[in-house]
C-alpha positions as CSV (number, residue, x, y, z in Angstrom):
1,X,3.4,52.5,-40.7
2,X,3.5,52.7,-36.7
3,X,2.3,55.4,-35.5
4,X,4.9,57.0,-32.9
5,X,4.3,58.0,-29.7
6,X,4.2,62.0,-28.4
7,X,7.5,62.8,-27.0
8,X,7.9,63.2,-23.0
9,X,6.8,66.7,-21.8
10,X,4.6,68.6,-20.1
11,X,1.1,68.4,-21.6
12,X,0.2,72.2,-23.6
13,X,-2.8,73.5,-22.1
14,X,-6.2,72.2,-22.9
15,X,-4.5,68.5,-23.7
16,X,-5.2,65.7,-20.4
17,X,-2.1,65.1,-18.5
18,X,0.5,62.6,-19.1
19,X,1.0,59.8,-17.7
20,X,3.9,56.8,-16.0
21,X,3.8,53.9,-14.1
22,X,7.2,53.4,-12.5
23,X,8.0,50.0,-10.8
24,X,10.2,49.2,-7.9
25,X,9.8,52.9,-7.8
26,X,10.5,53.1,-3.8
27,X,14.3,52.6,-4.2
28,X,17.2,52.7,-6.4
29,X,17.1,53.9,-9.9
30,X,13.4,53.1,-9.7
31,X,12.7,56.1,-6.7
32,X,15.5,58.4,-8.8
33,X,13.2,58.4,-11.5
34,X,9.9,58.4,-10.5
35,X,11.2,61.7,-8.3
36,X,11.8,64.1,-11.1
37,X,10.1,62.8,-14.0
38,X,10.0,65.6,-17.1
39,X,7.0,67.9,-16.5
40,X,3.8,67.7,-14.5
41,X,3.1,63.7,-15.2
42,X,1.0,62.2,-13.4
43,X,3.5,59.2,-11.6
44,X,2.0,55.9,-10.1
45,X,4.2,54.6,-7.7
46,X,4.3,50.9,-7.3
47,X,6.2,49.2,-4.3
48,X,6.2,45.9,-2.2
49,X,6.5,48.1,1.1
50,X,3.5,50.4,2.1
51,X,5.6,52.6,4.0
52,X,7.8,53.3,1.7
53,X,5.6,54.0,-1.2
54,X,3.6,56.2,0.5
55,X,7.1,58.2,1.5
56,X,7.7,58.9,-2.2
57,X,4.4,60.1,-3.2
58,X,4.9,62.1,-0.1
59,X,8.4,63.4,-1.7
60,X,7.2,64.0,-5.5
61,X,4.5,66.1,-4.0
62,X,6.2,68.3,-1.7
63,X,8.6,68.6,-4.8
64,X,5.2,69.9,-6.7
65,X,4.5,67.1,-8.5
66,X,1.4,64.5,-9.0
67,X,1.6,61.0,-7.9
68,X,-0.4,57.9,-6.6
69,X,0.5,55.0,-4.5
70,X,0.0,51.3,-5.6
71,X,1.5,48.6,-3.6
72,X,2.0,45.0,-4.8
73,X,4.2,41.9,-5.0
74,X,5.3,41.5,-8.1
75,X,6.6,38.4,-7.0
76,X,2.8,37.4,-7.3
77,X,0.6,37.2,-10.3
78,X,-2.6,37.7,-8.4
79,X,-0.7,40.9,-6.4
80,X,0.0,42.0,-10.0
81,X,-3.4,42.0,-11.2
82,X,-4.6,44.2,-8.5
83,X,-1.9,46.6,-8.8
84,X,-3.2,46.7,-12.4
85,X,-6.8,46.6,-11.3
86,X,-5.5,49.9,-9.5
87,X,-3.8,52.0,-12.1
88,X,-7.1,51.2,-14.4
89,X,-8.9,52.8,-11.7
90,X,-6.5,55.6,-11.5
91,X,-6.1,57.1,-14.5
92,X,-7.6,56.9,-18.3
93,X,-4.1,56.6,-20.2
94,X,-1.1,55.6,-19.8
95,X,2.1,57.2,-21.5
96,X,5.0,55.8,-20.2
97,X,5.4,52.1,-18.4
98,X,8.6,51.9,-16.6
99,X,9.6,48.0,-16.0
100,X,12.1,48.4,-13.0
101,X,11.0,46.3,-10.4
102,X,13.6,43.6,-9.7
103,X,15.0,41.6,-6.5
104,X,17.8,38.6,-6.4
105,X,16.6,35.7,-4.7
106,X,19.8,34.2,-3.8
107,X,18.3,30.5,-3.4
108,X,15.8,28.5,-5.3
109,X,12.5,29.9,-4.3
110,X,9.4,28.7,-6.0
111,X,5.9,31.0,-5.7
112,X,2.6,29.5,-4.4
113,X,1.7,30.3,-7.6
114,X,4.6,27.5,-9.0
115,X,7.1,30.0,-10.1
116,X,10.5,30.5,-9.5
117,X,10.9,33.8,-7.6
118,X,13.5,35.6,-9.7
119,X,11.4,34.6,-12.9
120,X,7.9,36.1,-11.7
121,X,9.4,39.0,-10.7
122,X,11.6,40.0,-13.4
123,X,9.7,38.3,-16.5
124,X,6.5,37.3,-15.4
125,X,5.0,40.2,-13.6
126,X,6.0,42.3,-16.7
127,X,3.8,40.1,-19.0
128,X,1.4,40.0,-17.1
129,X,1.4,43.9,-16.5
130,X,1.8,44.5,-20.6
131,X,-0.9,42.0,-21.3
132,X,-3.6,44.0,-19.2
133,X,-2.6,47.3,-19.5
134,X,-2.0,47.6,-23.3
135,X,-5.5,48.3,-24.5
136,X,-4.8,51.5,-22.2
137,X,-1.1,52.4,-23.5
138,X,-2.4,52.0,-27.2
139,X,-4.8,54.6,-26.5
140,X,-2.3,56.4,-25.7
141,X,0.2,56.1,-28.1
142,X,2.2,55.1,-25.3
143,X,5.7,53.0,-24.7
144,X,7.1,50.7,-22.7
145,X,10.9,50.7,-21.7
146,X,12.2,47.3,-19.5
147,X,15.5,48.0,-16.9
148,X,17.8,44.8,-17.5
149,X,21.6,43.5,-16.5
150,X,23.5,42.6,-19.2
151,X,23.7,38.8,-18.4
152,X,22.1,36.6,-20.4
153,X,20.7,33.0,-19.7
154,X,18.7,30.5,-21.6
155,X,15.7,28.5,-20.9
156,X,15.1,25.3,-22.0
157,X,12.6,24.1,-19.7
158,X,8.8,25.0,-19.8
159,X,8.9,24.0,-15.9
160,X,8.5,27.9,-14.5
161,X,9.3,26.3,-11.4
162,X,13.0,25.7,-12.6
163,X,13.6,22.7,-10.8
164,X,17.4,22.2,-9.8
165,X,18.1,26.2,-10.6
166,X,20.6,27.4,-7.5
167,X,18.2,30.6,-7.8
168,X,21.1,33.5,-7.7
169,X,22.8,35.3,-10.6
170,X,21.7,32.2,-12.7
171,X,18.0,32.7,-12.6
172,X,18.6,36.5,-12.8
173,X,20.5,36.2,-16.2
174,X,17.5,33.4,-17.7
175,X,14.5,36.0,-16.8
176,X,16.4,38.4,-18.7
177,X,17.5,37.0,-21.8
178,X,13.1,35.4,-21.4
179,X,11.7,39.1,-21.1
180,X,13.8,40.0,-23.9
181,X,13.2,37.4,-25.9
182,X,9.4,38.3,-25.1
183,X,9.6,41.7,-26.2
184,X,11.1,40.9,-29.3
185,X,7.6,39.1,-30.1
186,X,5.7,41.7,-28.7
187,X,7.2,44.2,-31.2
188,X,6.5,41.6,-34.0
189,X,2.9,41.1,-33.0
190,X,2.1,44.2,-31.5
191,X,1.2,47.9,-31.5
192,X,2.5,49.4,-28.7
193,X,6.6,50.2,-28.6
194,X,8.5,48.3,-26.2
195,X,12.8,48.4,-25.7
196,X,15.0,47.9,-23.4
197,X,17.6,49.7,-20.9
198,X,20.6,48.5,-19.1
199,X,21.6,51.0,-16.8
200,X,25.7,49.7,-16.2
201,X,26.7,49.5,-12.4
202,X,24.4,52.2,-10.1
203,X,25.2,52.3,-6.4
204,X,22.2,50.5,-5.1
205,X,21.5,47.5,-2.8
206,X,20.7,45.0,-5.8
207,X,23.6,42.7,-5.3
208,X,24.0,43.5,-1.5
209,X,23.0,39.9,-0.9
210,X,25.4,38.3,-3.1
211,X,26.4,35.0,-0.8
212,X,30.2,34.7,-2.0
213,X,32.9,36.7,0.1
214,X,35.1,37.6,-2.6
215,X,32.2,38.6,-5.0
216,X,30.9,41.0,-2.3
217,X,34.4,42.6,-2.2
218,X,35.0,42.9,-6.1
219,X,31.6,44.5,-5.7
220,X,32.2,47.1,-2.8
221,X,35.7,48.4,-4.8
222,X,33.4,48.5,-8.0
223,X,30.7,50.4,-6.2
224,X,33.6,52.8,-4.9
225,X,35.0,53.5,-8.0
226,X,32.6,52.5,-11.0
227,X,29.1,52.7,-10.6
228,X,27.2,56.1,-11.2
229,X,24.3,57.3,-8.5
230,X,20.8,56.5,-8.8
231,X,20.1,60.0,-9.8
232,X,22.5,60.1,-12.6
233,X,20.8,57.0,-13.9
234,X,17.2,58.0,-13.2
235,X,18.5,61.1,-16.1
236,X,19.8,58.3,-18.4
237,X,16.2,56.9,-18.3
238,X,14.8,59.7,-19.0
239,X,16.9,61.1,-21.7
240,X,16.2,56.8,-23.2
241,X,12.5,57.4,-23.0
242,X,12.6,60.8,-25.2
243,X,14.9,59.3,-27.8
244,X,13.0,56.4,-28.2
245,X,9.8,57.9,-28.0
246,X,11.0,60.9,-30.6
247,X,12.6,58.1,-33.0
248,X,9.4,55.3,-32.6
249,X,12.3,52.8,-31.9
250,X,10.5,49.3,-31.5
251,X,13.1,46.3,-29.9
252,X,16.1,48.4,-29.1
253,X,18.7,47.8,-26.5
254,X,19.8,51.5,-25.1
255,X,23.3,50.6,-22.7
256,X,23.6,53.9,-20.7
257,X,23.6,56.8,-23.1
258,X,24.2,54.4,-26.1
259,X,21.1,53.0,-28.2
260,X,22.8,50.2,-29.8
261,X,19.8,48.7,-32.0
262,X,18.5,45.2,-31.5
263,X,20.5,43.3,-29.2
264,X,21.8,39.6,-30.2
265,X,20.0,37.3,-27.9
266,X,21.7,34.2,-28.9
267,X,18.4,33.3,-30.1
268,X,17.4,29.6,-31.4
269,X,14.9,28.7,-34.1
270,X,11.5,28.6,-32.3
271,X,12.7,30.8,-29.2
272,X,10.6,33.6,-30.0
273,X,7.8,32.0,-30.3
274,X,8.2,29.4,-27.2
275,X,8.9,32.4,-25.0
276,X,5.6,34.1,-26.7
277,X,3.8,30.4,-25.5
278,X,5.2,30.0,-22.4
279,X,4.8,33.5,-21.2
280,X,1.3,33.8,-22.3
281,X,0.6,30.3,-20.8
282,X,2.4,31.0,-17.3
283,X,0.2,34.6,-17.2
284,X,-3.4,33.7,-18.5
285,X,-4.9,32.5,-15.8
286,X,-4.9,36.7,-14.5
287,X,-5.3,38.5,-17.9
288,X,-8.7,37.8,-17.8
């Protein structure tokens, strides 16, 4: 039987403090979140912009509570492995990881490190992150919870580079539906709990760069009239993180306030374990 992890809270006296790693923590839902997580956690703060991640350790502080800085480009494995190298260094568990970080490279951008942007930042980074930080989160009884879109899109290369991708929405929906299809193998082969949220519309600047005029308009009236704030979304999280945490969900896909179970990937025979492959392929060169 898994054993399931403590629910969120403020640690009784006597017990070491809890902690959460938030990424993409320095704007968006990611910043909403990281600002008033549940108790006196300990919050690691991991951004691309220095500035800006020192701003909202600055903020949780003044608010009372405990944070740390760690900037990194999660765009880049060898950026990721520091930033893990950091929180190692920071702290001696590791309760909560908070998968958020995410950015829309409109055109086909490949990484020095041979990757298409949107893919090592939304799938691979993640990987990578789970694979070096799990002996930590296991010692914790701790859980990981991944922010998604809802659109889905399959790969059927093992070129990470995605050669003749436009880069855009398209690469966005294939690193979700990969990620997801990942974490459906980690579940199977794993200890440590690991679902996933889609948060609906939330009035950030995620799709501010999307390149067709009409899609920028149906996106400013749904922004106006749809979408939720980051700080109402930041309380969805949490709320997701205590249900799952008080139920030992493993592999379920919570939309908004609604845990709706396993999600249908669309999966093939032999996805699961080609994503498993490729992922730990793409990622093992900085796991060790």
């Amino acid at each position: 039987m898994t054993e399931r992890a403590p629910r969120l809270g403020t640690a009784r006296a006597g017990e070491a403090q809890q902690t959460a790693l938030v990424t993409g923590a320095t704007d968006g839902i990611g910043r909403a979140t990281a600002r008033p997580f549940p108790g006196r956690w300990l919050v690691g703060v991991l951004g691309r912009n220095p500035e800006r991640t020192r701003a909202v350790v600055e903020d949780i502080s003044r608010a009372g509570g405990t944070a740390y800085a760690v900037v990194a480009d999660l765009t880049s494995m060898h950026d990721t492995r520091r930033a893990v190298d950091q929180v190692l260094a920071a702290v001696d568990r590791l309760d909560v990881l908070l998968l958020n970080a995410n950015h829309i490279t409109q055109e086909r951008v490949v990484t020095p490190e041979g990757f298409e942007a949107n893919l090592a930042i939304g799938w691979l980074s993640r990987v990578l992150m789970m694979r070096r930080l799990e002996p930590l989160l296991a010692a914790s009884s701790g859980q990981v919870l991944s922010v998604v879109g809802m659109n889905l899109g399959r790969i059927d290369t093992d070129d990470l580079s995605l050669p003749g991708s436009p880069g855009g929405m398209a690469s966005l929906g294939q690193w979700q539906w990969a990620i997801q299809t990942y974490l459906r193998a980690w579940n199977e082969r794993g200890h440590v709990p690991a679902n996933t949220y889609m948060p609906g519309l939330v009035k950030t600047k995620i799709l501010a760069d999307e390149p067709g005029r009409l899609q920028r308009a149906a996106i400013k009236v749904a922004m106006q009239v749809v979408a939720t704030t980051p700080d109402v979304s930041a309380r969805h999280v949490v709320a997701a993180l205590q249900s799952l945490s008080a139920t030992g969900a493993r592999d379920h896909y919570v939309s908004v306030k609604k845990d709706k179970g396993v999600r249908d990937l669309a999966l093939a025979d032999g996805d699961i374990d080609r994503i498993w492959r490729l992922s730990h392929d793409a990622t093992e060169r900085w796991v060790r």
